[in-house]
C-alpha positions in Angstrom: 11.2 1.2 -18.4 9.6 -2.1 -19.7 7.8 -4.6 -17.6 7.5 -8.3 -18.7 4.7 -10.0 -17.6 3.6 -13.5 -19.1 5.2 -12.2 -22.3 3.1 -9.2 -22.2 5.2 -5.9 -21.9 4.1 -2.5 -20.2 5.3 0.2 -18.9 2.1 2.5 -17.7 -1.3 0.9 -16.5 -4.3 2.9 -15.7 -6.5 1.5 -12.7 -10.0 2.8 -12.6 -11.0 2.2 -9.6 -14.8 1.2 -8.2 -17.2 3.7 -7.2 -18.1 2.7 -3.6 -15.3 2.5 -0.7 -16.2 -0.9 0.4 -16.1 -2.0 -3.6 -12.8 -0.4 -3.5 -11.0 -1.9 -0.5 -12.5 -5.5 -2.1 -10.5 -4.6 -4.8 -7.3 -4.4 -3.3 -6.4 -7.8 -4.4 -6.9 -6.8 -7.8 -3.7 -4.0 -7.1 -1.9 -6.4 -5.1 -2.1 -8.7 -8.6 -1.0 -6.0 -11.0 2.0 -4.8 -9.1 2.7 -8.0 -8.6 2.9 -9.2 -12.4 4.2 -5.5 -13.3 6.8 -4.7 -10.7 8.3 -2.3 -12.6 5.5 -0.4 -14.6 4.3 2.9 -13.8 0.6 2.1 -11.6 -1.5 4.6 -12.2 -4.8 4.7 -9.9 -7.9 6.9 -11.5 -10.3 7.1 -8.5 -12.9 9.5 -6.7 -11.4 12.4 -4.7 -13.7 10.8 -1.4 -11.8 7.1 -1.7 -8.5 8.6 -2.4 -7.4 8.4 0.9 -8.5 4.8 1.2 -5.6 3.4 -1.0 -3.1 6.6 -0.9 -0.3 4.8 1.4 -0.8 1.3 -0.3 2.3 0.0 -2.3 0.4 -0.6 -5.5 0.1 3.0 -6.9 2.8 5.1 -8.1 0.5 7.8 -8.9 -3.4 8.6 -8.2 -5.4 10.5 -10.0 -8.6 12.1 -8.7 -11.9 11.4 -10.8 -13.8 14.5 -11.6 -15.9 13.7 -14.5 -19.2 14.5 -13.9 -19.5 17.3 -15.8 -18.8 17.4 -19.7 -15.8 20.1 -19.3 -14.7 17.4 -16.6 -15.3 14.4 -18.4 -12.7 16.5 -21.3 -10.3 17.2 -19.4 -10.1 13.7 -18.0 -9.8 12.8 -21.2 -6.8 14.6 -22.3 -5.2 13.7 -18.9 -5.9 10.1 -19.9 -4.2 10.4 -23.1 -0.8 12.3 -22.0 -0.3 9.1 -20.1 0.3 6.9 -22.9 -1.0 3.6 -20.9 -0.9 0.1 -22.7 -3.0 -1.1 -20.6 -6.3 -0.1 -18.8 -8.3 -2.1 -16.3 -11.8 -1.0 -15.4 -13.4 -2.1 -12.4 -16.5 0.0 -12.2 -19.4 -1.5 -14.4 -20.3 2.2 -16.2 -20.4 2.5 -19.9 -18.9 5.8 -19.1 -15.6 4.6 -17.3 -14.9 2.5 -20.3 -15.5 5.3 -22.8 -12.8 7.4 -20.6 -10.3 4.6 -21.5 -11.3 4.3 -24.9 -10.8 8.1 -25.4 -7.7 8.2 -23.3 -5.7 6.1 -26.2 -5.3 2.6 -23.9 -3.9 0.3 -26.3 -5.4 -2.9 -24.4 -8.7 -2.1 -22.3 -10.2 -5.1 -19.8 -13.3 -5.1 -17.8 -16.4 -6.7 -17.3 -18.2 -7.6 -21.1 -21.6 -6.3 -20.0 -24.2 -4.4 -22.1 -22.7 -1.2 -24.8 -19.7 -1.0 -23.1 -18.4 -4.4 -24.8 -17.7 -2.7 -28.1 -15.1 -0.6 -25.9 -13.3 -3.6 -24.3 -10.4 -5.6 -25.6 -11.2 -8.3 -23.4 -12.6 -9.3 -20.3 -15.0 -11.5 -18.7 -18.8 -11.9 -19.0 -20.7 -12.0 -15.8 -22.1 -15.0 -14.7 -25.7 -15.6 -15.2 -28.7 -17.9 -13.6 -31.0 -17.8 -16.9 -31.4 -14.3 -17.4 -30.3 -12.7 -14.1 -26.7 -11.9 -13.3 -25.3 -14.0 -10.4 -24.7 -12.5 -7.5 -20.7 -13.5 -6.2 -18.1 -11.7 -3.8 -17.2 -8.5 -5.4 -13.6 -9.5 -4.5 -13.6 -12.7 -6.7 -15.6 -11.2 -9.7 -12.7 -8.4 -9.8 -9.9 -10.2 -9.9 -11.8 -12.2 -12.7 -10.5 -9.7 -14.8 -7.1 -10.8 -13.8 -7.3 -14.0 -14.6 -8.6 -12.9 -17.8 -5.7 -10.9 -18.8 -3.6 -14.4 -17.9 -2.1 -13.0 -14.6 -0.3 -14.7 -11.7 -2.5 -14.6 -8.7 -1.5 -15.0 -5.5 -3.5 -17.5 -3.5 -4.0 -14.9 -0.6 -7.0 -13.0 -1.9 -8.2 -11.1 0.9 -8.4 -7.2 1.2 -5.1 -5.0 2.6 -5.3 -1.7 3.5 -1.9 0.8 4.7 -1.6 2.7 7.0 1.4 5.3 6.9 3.7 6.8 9.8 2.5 10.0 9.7 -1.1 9.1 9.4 -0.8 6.5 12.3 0.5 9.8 14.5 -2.1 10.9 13.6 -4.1 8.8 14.6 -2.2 8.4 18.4 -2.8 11.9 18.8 -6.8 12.0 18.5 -7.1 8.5 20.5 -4.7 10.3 23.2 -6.9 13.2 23.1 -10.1 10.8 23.8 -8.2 10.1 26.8 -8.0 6.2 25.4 -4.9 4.1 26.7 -2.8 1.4 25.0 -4.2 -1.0 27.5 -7.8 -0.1 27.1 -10.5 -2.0 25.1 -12.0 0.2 22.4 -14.9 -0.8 20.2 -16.3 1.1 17.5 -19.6 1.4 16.3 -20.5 2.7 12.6 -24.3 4.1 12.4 -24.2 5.5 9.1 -24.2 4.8 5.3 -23.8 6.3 2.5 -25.9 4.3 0.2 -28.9 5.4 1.7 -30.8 5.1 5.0 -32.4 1.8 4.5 -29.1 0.2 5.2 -29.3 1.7 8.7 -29.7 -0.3 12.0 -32.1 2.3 14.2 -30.1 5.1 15.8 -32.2 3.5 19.4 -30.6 0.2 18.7 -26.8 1.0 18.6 -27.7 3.8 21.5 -28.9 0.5 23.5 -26.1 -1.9 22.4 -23.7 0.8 23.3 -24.9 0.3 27.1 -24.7 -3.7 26.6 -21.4 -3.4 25.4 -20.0 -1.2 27.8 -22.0 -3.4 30.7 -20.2 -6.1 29.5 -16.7 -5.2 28.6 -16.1 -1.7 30.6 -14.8 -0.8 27.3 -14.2 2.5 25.1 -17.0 3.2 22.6 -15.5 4.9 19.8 -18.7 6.0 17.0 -17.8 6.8 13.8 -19.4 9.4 12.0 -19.1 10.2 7.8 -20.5 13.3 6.5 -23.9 14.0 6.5 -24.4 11.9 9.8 -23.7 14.4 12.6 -27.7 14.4 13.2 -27.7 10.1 13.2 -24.3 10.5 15.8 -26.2 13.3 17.8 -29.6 11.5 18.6 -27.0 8.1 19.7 -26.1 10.1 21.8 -28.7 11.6 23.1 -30.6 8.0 23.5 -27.6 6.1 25.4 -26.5 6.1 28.8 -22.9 5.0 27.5 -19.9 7.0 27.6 -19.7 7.1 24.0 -16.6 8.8 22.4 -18.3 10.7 19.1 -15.9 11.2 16.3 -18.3 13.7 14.2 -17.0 16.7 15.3 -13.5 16.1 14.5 -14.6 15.3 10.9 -12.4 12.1 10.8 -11.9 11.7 6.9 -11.6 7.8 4.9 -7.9 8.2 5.6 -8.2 9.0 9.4 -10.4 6.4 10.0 -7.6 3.4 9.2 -5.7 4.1 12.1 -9.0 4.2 14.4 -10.5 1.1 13.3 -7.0 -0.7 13.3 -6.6 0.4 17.1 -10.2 -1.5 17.9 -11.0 -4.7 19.5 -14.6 -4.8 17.5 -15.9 -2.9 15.2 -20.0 -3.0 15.1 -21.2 -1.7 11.7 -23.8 -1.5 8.8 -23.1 -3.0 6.0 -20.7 -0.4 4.7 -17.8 1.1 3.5 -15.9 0.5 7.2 -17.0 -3.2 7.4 -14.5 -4.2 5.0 -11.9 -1.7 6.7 -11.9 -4.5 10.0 -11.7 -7.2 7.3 -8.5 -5.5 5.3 -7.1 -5.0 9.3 -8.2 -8.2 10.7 -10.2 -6.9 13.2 -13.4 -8.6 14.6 -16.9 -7.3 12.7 -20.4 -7.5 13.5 -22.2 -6.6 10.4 -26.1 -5.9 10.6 -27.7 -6.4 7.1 -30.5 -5.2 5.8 -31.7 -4.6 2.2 -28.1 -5.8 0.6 -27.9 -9.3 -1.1 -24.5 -11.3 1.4 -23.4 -13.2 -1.3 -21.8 -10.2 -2.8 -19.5 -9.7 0.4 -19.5 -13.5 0.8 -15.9 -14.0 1.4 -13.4 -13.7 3.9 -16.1 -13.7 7.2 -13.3 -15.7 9.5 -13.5 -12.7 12.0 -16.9 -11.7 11.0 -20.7 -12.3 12.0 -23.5 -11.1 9.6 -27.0 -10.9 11.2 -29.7 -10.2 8.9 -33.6 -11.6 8.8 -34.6 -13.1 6.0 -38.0 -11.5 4.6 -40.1 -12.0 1.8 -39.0 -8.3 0.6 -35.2 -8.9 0.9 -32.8 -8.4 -0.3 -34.3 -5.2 -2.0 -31.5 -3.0 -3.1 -33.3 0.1 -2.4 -32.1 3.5 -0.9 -35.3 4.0 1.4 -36.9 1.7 2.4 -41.0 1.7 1.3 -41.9 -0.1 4.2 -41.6 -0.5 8.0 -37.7 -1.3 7.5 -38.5 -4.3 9.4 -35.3 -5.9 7.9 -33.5 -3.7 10.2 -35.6 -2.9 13.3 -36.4 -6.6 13.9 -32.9 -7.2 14.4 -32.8 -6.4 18.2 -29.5 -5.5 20.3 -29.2 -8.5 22.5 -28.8 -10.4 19.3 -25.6 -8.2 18.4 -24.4 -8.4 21.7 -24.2 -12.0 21.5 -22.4 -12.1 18.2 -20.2 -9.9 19.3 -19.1 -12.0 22.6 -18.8 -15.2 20.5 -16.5 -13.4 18.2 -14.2 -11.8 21.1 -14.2 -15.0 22.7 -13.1 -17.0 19.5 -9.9 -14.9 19.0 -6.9 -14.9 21.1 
């Protein structure tokens, strides 16, 4: 079947999706656009096996296809994949000279992405980042995505902000592991993310969110629901451990990107890093207190109606490193009263 769009005509379009799950959910708009302009094409969706469950009960996609390219025998075989799909059109969202060279090799007649460095000579079209002399510009990752879009002379709509889906059987699922926390429709849940997977120098001290989870509880009489990704068991442990809070600890249960839709829909506030889950709250209009460390904010500048960012402003930040070389001041100077009081001005601002 043929899609018309603007005079262009399609009928498969690859999607390579970002890297990172927060860079992925800010690209939803980006999905939204394509299936939009292409309601009948086939949407294909190339993406890592880890975010697949992010985007898997969206409307956008009609197929998705996990990313395992790190290794040359991968990276072939992706290839070959790439090229019994016959797409006319490819649009690649993460920056890599590799991702473009995937397309290229997969036979995309028409490839568009960001024009930046070797991987130009791969591109059809696309845009160039913007620049402040020779430094790119830092601008929400939502807006410098769908960029791309209005590059390729698409319809956007004027609501830009994330979405996310959440399916009936994965919302039963969900019921079933709040039911088994022994939380009620009626109560007040708030969940607190610890973890990152960047690196540790975007963590707020395990002590600080062991404390705030007593303020909060103090204040509210709420449900404390902490989320915990893999690799953080020992960071959800020492919470724990520190806080006289009746803290509900997801580890255990191993609640995947999927899983965690449902739980962070069902919550009144969500306290976080700034991570993957932040922009979760924002795609499910749910209330976020984002503490900020080493990250620049103007990349994740956008759609803060139900959000407060706290961060201190240092001469070393924002640094963009994993670890942090220092005392992580950035982080440990942000104290949990502070938190507490963004998080009652945002309760108090919603209905």
């Amino acid at each position: 079947m043929i899609s018309e769009s603007n005079g262009k005509k399609t009928d498969t379009i690859l999607v390579f999706c970002p890297n990172w799950v927060g860079d992925v959910v800010m690209a939803t708009p980006v999905f939204r656009c394509l299936r939009q302009n292409y309601p009948d094409a086939r949407l294909i969706g190339l993406i890592r096996g880890y975010a697949k469950g992010v985007v898997e009960d969206a409307p956008w996609f009609d197929q998705l296809i996990e990313m395992n390219d790190k290794s040359w025998r991968g990276f072939l075989h992706l290839v070959f994949q790439i090229r019994g799909l016959q797409a006319q059109i490819a649009v690649v969202l993460p920056h890599t000279f590799r991702s473009a060279l995937l397309a290229w090799l997969g036979g995309a007649h028409s490839i568009y992405g960001y024009r930046r460095n070797s991987r130009t000579v791969l591109l059809t079209d696309g845009p160039r980042p913007l620049r402040d002399g020779g430094q790119i510009r830092p601008v929400p990752m939502g807006k410098y995505y769908l960029e791309i879009c209005h590059r390729m002379e698409l319809t956007i709509d004027p609501d830009t902000g994330p979405r996310l889906f959440v399916s009936s059987s994965l919302q039963k699922r969900g019921d079933r592991l709040l039911k088994r926390y022994g939380i009620e429709p009626d109560d007040m849940v708030i969940g607190l993310n610890p973890g990152a997977q960047y690196g540790a120098s975007k963590c707020w001290p395990p002590e600080h969110f062991a404390r705030l989870a007593e303020l909060l509880e103090q204040r509210w009489n709420c449900r404390l629901l902490l989320f915990i990704g893999p690799g953080e068991k020992s960071i959800g442990h020492e919470i724990v451990k520190l806080s006289n809070a009746a803290i509900i600890n997801t580890g255990p249960d191993h609640v995947d990107l999927a899983l965690l839709k449902p739980l962070i829909q069902r919550c009144r506030l969500l306290v976080t890093n700034d991570t993957g889950p932040r922009h979760y709250a924002v795609a499910f209009d749910v209330p976020v207190v984002v503490i900020m460390g080493p990250t620049d904010p103007r990349y994740t500048h956008a759609n803060l109606e139900k959000t407060r960012v706290l961060r201190k402003e240092l001469d070393c930040s924002p640094c963009h490193l994993k670890q942090c070389p220092l005392d992580h001041s950035c982080m440990r100077e942000i104290l949990p009263p502070a938190v507490l009081q963004a998080a009652e001005q945002l309760i108090q601002e919603q209905p």
